[in-house]
ZAMARGU-4260 file (C-alpha; in steps of 0.2 Angstrom, whole numbers, plus 5000, padded with zeros to 4 digits):
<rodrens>
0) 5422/5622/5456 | 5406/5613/5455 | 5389/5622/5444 | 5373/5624/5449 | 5361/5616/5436
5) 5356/5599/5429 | 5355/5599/5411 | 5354/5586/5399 | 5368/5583/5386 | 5359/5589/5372
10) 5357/5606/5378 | 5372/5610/5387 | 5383/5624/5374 | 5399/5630/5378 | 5393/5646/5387
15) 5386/5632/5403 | 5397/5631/5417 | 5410/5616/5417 | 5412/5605/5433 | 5432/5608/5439
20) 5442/5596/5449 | 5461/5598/5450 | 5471/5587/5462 | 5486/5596/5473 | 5500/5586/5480
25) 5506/5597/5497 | 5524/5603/5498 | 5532/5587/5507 | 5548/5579/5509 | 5541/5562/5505
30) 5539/5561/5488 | 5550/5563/5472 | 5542/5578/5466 | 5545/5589/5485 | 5526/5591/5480
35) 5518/5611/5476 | 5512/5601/5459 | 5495/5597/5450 | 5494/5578/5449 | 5478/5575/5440
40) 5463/5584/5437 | 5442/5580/5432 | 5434/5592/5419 | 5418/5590/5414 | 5399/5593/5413
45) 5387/5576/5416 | 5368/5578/5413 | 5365/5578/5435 | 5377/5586/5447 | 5375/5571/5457
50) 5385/5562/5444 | 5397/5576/5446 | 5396/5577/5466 | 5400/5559/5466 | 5416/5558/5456
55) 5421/5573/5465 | 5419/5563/5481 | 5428/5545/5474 | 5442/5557/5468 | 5445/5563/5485
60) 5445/5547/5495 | 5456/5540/5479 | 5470/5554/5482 | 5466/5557/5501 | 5460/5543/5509
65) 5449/5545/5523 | 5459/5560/5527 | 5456/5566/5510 | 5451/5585/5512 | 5442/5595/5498
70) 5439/5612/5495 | 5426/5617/5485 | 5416/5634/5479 | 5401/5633/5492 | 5391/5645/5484
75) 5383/5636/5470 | 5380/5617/5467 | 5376/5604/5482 | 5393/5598/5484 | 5392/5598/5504
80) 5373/5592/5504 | 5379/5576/5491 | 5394/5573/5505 | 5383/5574/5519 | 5370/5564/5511
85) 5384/5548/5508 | 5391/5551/5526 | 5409/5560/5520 | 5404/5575/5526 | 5422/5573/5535
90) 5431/5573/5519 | 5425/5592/5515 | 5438/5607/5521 | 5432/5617/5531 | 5431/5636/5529
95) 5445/5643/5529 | 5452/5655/5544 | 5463/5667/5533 | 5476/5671/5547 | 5488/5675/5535
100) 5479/5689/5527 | 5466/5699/5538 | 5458/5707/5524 | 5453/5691/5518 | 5443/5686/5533
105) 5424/5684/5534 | 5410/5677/5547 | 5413/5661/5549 | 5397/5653/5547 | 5404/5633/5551
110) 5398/5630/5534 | 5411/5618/5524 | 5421/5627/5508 | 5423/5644/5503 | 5415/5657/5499
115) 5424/5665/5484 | 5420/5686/5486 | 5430/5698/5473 | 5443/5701/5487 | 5448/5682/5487
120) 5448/5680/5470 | 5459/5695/5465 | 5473/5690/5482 | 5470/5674/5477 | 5474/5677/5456
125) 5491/5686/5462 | 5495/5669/5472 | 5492/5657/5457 | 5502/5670/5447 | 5519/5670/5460
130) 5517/5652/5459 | 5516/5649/5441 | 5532/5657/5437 | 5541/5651/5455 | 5556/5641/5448
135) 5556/5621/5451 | 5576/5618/5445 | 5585/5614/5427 | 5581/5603/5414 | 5596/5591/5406
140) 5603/5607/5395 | 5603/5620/5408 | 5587/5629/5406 | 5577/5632/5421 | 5560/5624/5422
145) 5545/5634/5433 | 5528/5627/5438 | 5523/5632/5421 | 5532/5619/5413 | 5522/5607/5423
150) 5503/5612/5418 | 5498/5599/5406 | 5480/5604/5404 | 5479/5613/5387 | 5462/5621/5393
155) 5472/5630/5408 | 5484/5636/5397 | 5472/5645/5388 | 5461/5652/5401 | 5477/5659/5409
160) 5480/5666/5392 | 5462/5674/5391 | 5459/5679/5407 | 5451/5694/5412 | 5439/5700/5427
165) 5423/5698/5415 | 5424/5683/5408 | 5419/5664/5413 | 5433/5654/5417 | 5430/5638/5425
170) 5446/5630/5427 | 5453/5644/5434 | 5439/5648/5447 | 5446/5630/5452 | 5464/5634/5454
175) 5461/5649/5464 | 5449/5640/5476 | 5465/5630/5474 | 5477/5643/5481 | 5466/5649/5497
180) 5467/5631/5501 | 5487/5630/5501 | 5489/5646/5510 | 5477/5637/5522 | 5487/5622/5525
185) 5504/5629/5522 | 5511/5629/5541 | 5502/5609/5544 | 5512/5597/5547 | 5512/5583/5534
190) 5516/5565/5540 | 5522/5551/5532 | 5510/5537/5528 | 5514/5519/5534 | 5512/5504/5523
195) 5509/5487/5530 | 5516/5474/5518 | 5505/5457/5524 | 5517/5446/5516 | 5530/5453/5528
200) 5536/5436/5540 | 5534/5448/5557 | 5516/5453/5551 | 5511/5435/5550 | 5499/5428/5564
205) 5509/5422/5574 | 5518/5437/5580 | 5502/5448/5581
</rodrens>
C-alpha cells in the first residue's frame, strides 16, 4: 500500500498516508508453520517514495527471490514505474483475473497490481475477517490459538479495532490487497526450493 506524495520529514503529521509492506508466507507443506501466516512487515513514511519504492523492491527479492511476486495498490504512488525503472518489473503481480468471484472482475488493462474499487475492499474486508478468527491448533494448556494470536504488529491491532468504511487505515488497505492476492494464488502449485550445499563431495569439480 504505497502513497502518492514526497514530503519532507518535518511536515509529515499523522493524518499523511503511511507506506505499508506486509510479507505473506503461502499455505505450503514445506515449512514448520504449514504457512497462511504474516512473517515480517515494513511501515513507514521516508521523505521520497523512491526511498520507499526501493525497500519495497529489496523486500521482495529478500523473501521471493527472483520469483518474488508483489501486489501492490496501483492506483497511487509509482511502485510499478520505480520496478520498471530498475528492470524488476518481473517481480510485480499481475492483475488479478478474480475467477473466483465474478462480481469482482474488471477490464483488464495488462497494467501490474490492483485496483482497489469499494466492491474489492468490502469482499475483500469479510476475507481478512474469516481468516483472522480461522483456528491454527492448541496452545500447551488446551486453549485454541486462531490467526489472531499470531498478528504481532500493535498498529494492526488497532486498526482492526477502529475500523470503519470512513476512515484512513493504512495497514489495513495493505492486508486487504493482501487477501485478493491469496484468493488469487490459492489453487498454484507451490514447489519446493532446492539448495545446493558447495561443500557437498559430489558437487565438487570433479563430478560436474
Amino acid at each position: 500500500d504505497p502513497y502518492a506524495i514526497d514530503k519532507n520529514k518535518e511536515n509529515i503529521t499523522t493524518k499523511h498516508s503511511l507506506g505499508c509492506t506486509y510479507v505473506y508466507e503461502r499455505t505450503n507443506p514445506f515449512t514448520p508453520t504449514r504457512g497462511d501466516i504474516l512473517v515480517a512487515m515494513y511501515i513507514g513514511r521516508p521523505e521520497t517514495m523512491d526511498e520507499y519504492n526501493e525497500q519495497l523492491l529489496r523486500i521482495t527479492e529478500y523473501y521471493g527471490g527472483e520469483d518474488g511476486q508483489c501486489m501492490f495498490e496501483n492506483n497511487t504512488g509509482d511502485v510499478e514505474k520505480y520496478f520498471a525503472k530498475n528492470k524488476k518489473l518481473h517481480l510485480l503481480a499481475s492483475e488479478p483475473e478474480a475467477a473466483w468471484k465474478k462480481e469482482l472482475q474488471t477490464k483488464r488493462t495488462g497494467r501490474k497490481g490492483i485496483l482497489m474499487n469499494p466492491s474489492r475492499i468490502g469482499t475483500a474486508a469479510l476475507y481478512f475477517r474469516d481468516w483472522v478468527y480461522q483456528k491454527r491448533g492448541i496452545d500447551d494448556f488446551g486453549n485454541e490459538k486462531m490467526n489472531l494470536h499470531y498478528i504481532y504488529d500493535v498498529g494492526l491491532l488497532r486498526e482492526m479495532i477502529k475500523f470503519n468504511s470512513k476512515g484512513n487505515f493504512d495497514r489495513l488497505s495493505c492486508i486487504f490487497v493482501g487477501q485478493m492476492d491469496i484468493k488469487e494464488e490459492f489453487d498454484k502449485e507451490i514447489q519446493e526450493v532446492e539448495t545446493v550445499n558447495p561443500n557437498d563431495y559430489f558437487t565438487r569439480k570433479k563430478y560436474l
